[in-house]
C-alpha atoms as a printed R data frame, in Angstrom:
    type eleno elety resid chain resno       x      y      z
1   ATOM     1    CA   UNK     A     1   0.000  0.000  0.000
2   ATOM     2    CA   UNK     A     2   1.267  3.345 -0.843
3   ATOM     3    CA   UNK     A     3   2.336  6.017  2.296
4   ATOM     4    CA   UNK     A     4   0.281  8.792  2.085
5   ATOM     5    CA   UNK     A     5   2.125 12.265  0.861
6   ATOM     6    CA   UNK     A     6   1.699 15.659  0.409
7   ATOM     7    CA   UNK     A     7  -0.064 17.552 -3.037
8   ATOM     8    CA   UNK     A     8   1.843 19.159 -4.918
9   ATOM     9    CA   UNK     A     9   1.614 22.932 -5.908
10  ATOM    10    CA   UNK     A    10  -0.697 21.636 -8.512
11  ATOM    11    CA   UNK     A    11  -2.869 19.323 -6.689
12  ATOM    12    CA   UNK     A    12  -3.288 21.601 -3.623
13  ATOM    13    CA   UNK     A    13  -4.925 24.001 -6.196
14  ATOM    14    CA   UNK     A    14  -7.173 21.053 -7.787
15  ATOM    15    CA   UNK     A    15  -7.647 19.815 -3.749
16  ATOM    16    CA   UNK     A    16  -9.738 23.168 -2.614
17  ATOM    17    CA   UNK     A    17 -11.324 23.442 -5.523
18  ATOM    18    CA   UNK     A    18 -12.795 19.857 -4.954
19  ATOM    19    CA   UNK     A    19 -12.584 19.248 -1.060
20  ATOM    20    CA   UNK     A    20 -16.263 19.177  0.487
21  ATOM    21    CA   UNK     A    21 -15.696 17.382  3.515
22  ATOM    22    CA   UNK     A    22 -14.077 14.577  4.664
23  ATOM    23    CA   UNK     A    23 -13.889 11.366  2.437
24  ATOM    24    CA   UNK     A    24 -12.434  8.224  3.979
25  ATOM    25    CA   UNK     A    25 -11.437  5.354  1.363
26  ATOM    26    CA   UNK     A    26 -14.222  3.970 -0.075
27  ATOM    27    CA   UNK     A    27 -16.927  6.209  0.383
28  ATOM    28    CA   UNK     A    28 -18.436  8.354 -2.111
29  ATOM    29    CA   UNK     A    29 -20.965 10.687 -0.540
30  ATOM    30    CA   UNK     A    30 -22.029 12.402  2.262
31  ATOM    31    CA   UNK     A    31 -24.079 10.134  4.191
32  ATOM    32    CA   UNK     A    32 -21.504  7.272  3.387
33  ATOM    33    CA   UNK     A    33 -18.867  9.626  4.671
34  ATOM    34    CA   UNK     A    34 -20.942 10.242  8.150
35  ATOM    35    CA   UNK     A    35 -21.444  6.878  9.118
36  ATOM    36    CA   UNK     A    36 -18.424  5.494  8.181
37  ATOM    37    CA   UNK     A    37 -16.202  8.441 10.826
38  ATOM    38    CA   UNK     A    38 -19.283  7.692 12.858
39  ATOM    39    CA   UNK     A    39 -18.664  3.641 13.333
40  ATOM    40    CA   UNK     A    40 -14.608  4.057 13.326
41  ATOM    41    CA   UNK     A    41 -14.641  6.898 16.126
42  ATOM    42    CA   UNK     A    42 -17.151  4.369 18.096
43  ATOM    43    CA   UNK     A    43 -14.657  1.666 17.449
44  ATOM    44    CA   UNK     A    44 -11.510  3.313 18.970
45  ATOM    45    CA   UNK     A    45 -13.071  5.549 21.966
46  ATOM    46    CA   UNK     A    46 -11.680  2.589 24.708
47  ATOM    47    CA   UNK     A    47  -7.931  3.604 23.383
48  ATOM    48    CA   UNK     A    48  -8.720  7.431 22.300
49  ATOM    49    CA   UNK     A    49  -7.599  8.955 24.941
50  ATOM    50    CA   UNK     A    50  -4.631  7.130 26.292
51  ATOM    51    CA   UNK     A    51  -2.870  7.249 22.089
52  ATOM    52    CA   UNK     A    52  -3.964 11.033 21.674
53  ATOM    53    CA   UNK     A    53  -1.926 11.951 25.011
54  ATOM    54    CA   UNK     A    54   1.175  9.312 23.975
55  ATOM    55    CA   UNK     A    55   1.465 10.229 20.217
56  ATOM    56    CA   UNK     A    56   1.007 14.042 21.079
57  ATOM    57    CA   UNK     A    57   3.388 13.664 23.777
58  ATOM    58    CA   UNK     A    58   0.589 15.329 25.675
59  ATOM    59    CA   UNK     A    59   0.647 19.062 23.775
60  ATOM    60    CA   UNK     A    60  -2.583 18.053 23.146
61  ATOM    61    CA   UNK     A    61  -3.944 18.644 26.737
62  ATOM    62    CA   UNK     A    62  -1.538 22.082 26.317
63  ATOM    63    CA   UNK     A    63  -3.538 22.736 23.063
64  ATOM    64    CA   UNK     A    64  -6.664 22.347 24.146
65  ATOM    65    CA   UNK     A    65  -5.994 24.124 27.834
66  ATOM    66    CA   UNK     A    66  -4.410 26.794 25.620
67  ATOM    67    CA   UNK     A    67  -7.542 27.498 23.220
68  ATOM    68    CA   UNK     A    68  -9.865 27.084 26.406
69  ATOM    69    CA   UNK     A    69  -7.997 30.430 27.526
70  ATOM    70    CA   UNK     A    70  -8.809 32.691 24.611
71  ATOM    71    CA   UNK     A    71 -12.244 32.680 25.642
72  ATOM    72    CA   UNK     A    72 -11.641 33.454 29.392
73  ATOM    73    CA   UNK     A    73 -13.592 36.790 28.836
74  ATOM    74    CA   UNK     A    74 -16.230 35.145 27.338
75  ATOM    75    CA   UNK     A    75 -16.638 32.281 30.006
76  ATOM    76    CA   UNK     A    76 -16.250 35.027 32.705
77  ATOM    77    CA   UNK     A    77 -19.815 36.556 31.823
78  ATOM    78    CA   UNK     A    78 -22.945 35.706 33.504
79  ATOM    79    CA   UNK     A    79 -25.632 33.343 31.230
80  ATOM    80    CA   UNK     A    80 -23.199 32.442 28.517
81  ATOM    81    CA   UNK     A    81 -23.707 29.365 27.021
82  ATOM    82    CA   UNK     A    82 -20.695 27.454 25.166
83  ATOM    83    CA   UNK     A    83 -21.524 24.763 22.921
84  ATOM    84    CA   UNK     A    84 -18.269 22.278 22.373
85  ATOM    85    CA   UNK     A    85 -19.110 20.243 18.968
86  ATOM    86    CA   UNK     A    86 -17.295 17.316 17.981
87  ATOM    87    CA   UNK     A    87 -16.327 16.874 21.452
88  ATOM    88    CA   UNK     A    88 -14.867 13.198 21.393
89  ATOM    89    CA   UNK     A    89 -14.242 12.682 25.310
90  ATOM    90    CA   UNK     A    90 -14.830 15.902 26.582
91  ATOM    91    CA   UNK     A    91 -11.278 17.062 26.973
92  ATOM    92    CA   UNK     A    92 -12.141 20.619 25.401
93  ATOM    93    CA   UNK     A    93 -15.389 20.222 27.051
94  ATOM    94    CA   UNK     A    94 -13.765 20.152 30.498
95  ATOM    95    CA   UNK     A    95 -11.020 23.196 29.906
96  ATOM    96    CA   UNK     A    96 -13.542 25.460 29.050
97  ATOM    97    CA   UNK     A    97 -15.571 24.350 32.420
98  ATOM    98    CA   UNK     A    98 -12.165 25.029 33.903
99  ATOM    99    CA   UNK     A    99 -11.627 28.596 32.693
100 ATOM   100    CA   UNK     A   100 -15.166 28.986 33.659
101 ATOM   101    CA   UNK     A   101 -14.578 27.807 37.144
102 ATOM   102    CA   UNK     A   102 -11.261 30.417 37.226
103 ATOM   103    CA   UNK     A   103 -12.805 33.185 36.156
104 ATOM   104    CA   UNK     A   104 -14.880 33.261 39.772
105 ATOM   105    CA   UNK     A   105 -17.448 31.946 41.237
106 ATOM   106    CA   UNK     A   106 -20.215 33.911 40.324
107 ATOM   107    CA   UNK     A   107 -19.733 33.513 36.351
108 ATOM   108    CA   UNK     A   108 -22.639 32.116 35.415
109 ATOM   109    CA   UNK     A   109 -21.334 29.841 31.908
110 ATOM   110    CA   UNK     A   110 -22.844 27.036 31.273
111 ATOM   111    CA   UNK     A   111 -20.857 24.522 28.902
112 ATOM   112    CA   UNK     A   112 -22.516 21.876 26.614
113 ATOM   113    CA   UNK     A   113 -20.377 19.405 24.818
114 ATOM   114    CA   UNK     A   114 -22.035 17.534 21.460
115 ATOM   115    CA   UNK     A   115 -20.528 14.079 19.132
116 ATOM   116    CA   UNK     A   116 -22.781 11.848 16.867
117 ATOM   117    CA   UNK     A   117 -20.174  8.956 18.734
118 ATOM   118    CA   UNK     A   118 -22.169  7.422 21.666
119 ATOM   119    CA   UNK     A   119 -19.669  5.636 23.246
120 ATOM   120    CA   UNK     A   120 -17.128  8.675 23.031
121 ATOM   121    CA   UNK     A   121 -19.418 10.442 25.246
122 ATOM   122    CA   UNK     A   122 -20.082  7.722 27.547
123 ATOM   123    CA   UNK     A   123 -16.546  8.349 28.065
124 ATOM   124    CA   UNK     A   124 -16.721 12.200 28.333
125 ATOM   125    CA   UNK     A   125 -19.992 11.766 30.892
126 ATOM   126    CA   UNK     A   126 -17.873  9.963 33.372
127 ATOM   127    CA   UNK     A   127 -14.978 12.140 32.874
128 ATOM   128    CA   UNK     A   128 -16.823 15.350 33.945
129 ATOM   129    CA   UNK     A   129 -18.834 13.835 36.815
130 ATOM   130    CA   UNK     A   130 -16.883 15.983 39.568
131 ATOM   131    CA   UNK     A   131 -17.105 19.176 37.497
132 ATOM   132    CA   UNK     A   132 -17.697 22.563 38.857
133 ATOM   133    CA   UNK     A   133 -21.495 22.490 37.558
134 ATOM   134    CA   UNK     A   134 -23.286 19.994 35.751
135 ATOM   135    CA   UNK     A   135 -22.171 19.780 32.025
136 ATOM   136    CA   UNK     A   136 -24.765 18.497 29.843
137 ATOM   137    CA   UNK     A   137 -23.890 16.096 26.330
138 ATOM   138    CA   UNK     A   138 -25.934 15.199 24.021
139 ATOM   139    CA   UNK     A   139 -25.784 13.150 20.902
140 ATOM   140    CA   UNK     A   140 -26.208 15.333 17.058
141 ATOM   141    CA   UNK     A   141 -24.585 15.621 14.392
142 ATOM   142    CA   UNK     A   142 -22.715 18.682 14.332
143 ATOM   143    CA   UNK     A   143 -24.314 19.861 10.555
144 ATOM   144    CA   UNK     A   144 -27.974 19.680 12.347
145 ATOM   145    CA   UNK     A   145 -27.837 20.576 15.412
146 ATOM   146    CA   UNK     A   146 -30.858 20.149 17.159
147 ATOM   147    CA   UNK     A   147 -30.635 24.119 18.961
148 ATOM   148    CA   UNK     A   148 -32.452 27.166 18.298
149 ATOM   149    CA   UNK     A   149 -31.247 29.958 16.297
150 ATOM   150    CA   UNK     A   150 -28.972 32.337 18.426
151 ATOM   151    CA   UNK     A   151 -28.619 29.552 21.132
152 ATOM   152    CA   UNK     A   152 -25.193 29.712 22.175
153 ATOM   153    CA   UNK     A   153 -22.143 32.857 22.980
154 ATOM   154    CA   UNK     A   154 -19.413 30.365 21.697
155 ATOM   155    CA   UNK     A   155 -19.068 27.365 19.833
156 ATOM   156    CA   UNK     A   156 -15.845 25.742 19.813
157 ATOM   157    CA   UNK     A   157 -14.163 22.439 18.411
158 ATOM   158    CA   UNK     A   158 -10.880 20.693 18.437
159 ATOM   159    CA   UNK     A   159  -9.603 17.991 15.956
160 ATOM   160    CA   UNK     A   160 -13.341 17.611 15.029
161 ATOM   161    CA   UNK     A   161 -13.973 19.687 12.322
162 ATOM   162    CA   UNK     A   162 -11.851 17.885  9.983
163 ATOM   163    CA   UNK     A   163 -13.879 15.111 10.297
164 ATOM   164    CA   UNK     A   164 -17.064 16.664  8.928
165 ATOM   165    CA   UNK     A   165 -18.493 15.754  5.964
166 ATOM   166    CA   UNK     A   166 -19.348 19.541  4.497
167 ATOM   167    CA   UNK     A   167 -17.040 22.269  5.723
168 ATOM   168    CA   UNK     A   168 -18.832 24.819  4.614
169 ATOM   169    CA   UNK     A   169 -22.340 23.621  6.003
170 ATOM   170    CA   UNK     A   170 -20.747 23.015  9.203
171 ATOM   171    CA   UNK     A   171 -19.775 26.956  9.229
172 ATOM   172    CA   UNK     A   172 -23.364 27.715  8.466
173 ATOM   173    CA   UNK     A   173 -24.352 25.746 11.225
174 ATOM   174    CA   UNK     A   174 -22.566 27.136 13.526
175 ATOM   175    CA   UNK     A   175 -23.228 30.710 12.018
176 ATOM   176    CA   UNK     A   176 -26.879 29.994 12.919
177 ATOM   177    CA   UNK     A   177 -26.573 28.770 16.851
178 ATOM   178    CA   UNK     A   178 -24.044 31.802 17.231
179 ATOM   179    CA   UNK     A   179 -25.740 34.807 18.761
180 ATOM   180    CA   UNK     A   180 -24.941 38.153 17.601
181 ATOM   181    CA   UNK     A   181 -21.459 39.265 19.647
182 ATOM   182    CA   UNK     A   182 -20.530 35.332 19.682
183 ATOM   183    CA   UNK     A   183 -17.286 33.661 18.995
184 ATOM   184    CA   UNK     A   184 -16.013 30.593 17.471
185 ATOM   185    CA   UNK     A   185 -12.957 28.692 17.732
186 ATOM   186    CA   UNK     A   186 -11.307 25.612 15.206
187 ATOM   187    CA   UNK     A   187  -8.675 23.984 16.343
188 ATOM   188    CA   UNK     A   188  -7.179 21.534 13.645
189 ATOM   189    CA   UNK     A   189  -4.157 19.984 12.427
190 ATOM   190    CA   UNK     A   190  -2.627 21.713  9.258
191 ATOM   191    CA   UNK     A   191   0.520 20.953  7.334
192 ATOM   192    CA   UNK     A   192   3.237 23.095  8.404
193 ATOM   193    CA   UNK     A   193   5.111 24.838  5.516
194 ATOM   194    CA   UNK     A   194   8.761 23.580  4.346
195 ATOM   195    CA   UNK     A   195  11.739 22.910  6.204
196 ATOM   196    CA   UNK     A   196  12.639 20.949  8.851
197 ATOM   197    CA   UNK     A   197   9.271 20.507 10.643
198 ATOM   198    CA   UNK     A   198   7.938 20.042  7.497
199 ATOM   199    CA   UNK     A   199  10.116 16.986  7.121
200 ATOM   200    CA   UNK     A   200   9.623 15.337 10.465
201 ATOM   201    CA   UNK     A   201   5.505 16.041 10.235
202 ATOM   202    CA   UNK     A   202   5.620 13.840  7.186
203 ATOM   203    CA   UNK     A   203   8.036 10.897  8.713
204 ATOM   204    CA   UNK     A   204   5.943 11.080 11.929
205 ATOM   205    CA   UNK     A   205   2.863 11.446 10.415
206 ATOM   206    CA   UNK     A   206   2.896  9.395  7.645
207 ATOM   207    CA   UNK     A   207   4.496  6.198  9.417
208 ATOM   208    CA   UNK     A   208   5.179  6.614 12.551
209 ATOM   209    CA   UNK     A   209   1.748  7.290 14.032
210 ATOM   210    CA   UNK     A   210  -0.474  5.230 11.720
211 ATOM   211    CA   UNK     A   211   1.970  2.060 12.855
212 ATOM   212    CA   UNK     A   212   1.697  2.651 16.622
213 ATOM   213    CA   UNK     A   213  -2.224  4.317 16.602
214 ATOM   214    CA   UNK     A   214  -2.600  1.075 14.418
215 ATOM   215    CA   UNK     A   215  -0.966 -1.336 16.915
216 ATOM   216    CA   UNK     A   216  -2.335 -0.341 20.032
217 ATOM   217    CA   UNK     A   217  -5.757  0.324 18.877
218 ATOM   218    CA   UNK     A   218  -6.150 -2.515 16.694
219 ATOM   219    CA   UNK     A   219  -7.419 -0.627 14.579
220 ATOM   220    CA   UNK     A   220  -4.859  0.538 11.577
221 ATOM   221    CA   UNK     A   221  -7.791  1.814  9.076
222 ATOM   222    CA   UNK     A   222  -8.501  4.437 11.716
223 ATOM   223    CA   UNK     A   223  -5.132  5.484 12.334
224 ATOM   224    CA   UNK     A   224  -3.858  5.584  8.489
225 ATOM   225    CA   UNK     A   225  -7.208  7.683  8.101
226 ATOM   226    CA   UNK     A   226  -5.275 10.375 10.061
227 ATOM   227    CA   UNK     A   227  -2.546 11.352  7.589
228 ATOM   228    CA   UNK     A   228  -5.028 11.370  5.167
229 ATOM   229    CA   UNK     A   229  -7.899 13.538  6.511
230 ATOM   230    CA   UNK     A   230  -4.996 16.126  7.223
231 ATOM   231    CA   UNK     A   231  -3.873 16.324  4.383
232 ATOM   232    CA   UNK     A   232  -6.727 16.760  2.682
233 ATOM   233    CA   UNK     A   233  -8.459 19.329  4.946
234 ATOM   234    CA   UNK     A   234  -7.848 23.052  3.488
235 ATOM   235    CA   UNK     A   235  -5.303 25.170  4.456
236 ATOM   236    CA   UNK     A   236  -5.638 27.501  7.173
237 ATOM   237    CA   UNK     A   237  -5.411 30.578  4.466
238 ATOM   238    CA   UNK     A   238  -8.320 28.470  2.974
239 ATOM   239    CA   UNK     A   239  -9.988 27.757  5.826
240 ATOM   240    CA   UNK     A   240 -10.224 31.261  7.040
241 ATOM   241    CA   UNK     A   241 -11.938 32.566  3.759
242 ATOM   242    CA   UNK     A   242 -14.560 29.941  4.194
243 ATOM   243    CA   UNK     A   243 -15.142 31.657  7.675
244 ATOM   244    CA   UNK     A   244 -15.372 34.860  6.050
245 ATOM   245    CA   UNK     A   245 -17.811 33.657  3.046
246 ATOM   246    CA   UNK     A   246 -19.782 32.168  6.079
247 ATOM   247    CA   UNK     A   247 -20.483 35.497  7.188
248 ATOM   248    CA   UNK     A   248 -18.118 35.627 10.287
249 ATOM   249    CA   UNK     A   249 -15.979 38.928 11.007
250 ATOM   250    CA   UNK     A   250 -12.647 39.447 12.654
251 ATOM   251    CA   UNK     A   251 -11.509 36.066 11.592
252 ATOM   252    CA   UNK     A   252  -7.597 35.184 12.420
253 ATOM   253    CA   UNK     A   253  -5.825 32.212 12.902
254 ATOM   254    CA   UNK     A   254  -2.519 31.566 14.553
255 ATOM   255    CA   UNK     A   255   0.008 28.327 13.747
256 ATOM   256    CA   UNK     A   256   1.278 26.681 16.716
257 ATOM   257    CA   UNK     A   257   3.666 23.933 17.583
258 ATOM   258    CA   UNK     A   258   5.982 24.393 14.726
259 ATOM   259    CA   UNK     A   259   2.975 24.371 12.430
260 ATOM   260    CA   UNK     A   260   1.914 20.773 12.721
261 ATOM   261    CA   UNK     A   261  -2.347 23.201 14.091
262 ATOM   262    CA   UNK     A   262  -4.260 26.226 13.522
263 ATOM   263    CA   UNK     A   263  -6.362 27.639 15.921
264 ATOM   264    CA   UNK     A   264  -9.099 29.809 14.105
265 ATOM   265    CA   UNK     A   265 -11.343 32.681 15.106
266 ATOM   266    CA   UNK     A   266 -14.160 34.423 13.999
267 ATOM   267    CA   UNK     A   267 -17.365 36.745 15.384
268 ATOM   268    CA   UNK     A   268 -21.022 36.544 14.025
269 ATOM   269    CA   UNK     A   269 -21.740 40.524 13.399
């Protein structure tokens, strides 16, 4: 089988002008697409946690902790309501309860985490049982959510969004439970530009992490889906004019960790 690599200048171009959502091997639309990350994120939520702390070295708890804090102003203010999609386990879940709990006592946030995985929040239930306040998950699918219009002061994701199956639905979505004032935040793996980082990314990436995720999961489809869905979810340049065409204002995005993530911004007017 052949290791997955990097587009070319070329392809890159052809790869936005094409890219929808996320594809895994073998599927050709968007319902296909759903179940399929659907079943395979059931299938490894026993192991999730333990490999994304060992092959991150655990930056992604720093990540995470790290994007939690750009919304500390936000959290601090009484009745806001943040609405973590994609949440896997809860990890992103749980930091923004934590900000929450250090910006005082009397903030009033209340934090909701979402997945279409049951058994990844079976996991992320138990994990927040001795939270500051209750947090509430429910099951959806984060392109129909099942909220009101205007429902929530910040929506937030991380390593979720990739694994959508419309990109640009899933903005509108979140365009639409965003009220007026409210913020959201993406954070997603990217390809870091050239050099040395570059280089390692691919070795690790490429080999390196599918063989171990592979291993101790049992699971090596899941883990050589990785690579893939990275490298064929836009660029963050890309990724932040979707924001824009969603109808989002002040977006930015900064690279961290040599690179290898973006973390995006952007304010519904």
């Amino acid at each position: 089988m052949m290791e997955p690599r990097s587009p070319n200048s070329t392809e890159k171009q052809n790869l936005s002008e094409t890219v929808v959502g996320t594809r895994p091997p073998g599927v050709h639309s968007e319902a296909e697409a759903g179940s399929n990350v659907r079943e395979m994120f059931s299938r490894i939520a026993p192991r999730y946690d333990f490999l994304n702390h060992f092959l991150s070295f655990s930056f992604d708890k720093i990540w995470r902790r790290r994007a939690a804090l750009r919304f500390a102003d936000i959290l601090s203010h009484q009745n806001t309501v943040a609405m973590d999609i994609c949440c896997g386990t809860g990890d992103l879940t749980l930091a923004l309860e934590r900000v929450a709990k250090q910006c005082g006592a009397e903030s009033g946030a209340r934090v909701i985490g979402s997945d279409f995985a049951l058994p990844m929040l079976t996991l992320a239930r138990e994990k927040v049982r001795y939270a500051r306040k209750p947090i509430d998950f429910f099951a959806a699918d984060a392109l129909a959510l099942p909220l009101a219009d205007e429902f929530a002061n910040l929506v937030t994701t991380s390593f979720g969004f990739r694994n959508l199956v419309n990109y640009r639905d899933a903005l509108a979505e979140i365009y639409r439970v965003l009220r007026p004032g409210g913020e959201v935040g993406i954070l997603e793996f990217c390809e870091p530009r050239g050099g040395v980082s570059a280089a390692l990314y691919q070795v690790y990436f490429t080999k390196i992490l599918p063989g171990i995720g592979g291993a101790v999961s049992g699971d090596a489809s899941a883990y050589a889906y990785l690579p893939a869905s990275v490298m064929r979810f836009p660029q963050p340049e890309e990724l932040a004019n979707w924001m824009r065409e969603a109808g989002f204002t002040n977006v930015r995005y900064e690279r961290w960790t040599f690179g290898v993530l973006a973390f995006h911004r952007g304010t519904k007017p």
